[in-house]
N, C-alpha and C positions, 0 to 999 in steps of 0.2 A: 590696517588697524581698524580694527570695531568701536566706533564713536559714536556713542548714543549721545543725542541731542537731547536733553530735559526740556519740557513743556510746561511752562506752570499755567494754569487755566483756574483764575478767579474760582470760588466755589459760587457765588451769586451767579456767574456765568455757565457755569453744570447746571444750578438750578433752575435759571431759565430756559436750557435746553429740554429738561424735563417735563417742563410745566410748557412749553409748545408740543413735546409730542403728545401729552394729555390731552390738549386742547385737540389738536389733529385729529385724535382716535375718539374723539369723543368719551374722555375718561373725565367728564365734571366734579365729579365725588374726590377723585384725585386729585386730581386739579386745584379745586377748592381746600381740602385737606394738606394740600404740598405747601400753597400761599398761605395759609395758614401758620402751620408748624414750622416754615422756616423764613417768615417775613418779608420774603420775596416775593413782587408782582410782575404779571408777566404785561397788565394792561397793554394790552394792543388789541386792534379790531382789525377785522376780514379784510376790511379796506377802508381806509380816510377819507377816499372822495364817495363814498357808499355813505358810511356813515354823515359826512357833512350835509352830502344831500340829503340825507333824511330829517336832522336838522332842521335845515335851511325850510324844509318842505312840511314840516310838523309830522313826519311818519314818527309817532312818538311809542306806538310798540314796538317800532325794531331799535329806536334809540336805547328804549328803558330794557331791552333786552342785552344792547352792546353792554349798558352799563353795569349789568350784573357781574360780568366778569370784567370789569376794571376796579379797581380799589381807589377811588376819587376819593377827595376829599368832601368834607361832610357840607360841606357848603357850595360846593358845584353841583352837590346831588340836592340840595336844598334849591337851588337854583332854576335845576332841571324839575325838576317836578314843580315848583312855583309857576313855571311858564307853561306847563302842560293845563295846570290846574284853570288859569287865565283863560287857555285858548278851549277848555270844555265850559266855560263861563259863558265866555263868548256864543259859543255853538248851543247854549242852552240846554248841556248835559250838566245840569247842579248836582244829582244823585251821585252820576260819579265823579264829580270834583270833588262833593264832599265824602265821598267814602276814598278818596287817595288821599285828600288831606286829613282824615282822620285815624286812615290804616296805617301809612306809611312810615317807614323806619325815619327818612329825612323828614318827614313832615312834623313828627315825635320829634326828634332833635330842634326842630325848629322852633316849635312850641314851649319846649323849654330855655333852649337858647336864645331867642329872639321873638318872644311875646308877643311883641306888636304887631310884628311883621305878621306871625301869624294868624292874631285878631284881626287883622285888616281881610284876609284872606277867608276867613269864616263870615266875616262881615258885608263879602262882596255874595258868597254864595247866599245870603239873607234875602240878598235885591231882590226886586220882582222884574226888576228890568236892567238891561246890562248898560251899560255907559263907558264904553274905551275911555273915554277921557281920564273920568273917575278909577280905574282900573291899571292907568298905568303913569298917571301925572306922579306917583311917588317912586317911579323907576329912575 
């Protein structure tokens, strides 16, 4: 007897099969277009202890690149950038602290969402001098 066995396969679960081989082939435009039109995200990165250490280590260009293709929430990415912003303070890159906090898509959210926060943040790039204290006593 000929017994076909049915498979049923989640459609979210097709779509993330999709949207990993995008990613593999390096198809970004699709990629981003797939996650888009069908609400599915595929967030995952190359590797978790890659990414942590970069983290842990302030490699903040390969972080803010993981981030581009994760769909986080808008206040992780607010988060994320807040502590990059900190640590160019620090390092006495103001120019580009404050062109990420003035360009940025979460730093625009931030500023309308959470005001203070990000007046405090415009307020540190003022200083003429840095003060960890000052800079992170309201974490």
């Amino acid at each position: 007897p000929n017994t076909m066995t049915e498979l049923e396969v989640d459609a979210q679960d097709v779509v993330r099969l999709m949207l990993q081989f995008c990613k593999e082939n390096g198809l970004k435009e699709s990629l981003k277009t797939l996650q888009q039109e069908s609400q599915v995200a595929l967030n995952t990165v190359e590797s978790v202890e890659v990414f942590l250490t970069d983290v842990q280590t302030g490699n903040w260009d390969a972080v803010l690149q993981a981030c581009q293709s994760l769909q986080l929430p808008v206040g992780k990415l607010m988060a994320v950038h807040e502590q990059i912003i900190l640590e160019l303070l620090e390092l006495r890159e103001v120019d580009v602290a404050r062109a990420m906090l003035r360009q940025t898509e979460a730093m625009q959210a931030m500023k309308q969402e959470q005001p203070e926060r990000y007046m405090r943040l415009e307020s540190l790039c003022s200083r003429p001098i840095w003060d960890a204290r000052e800079a992170y006593e309201a974490e």
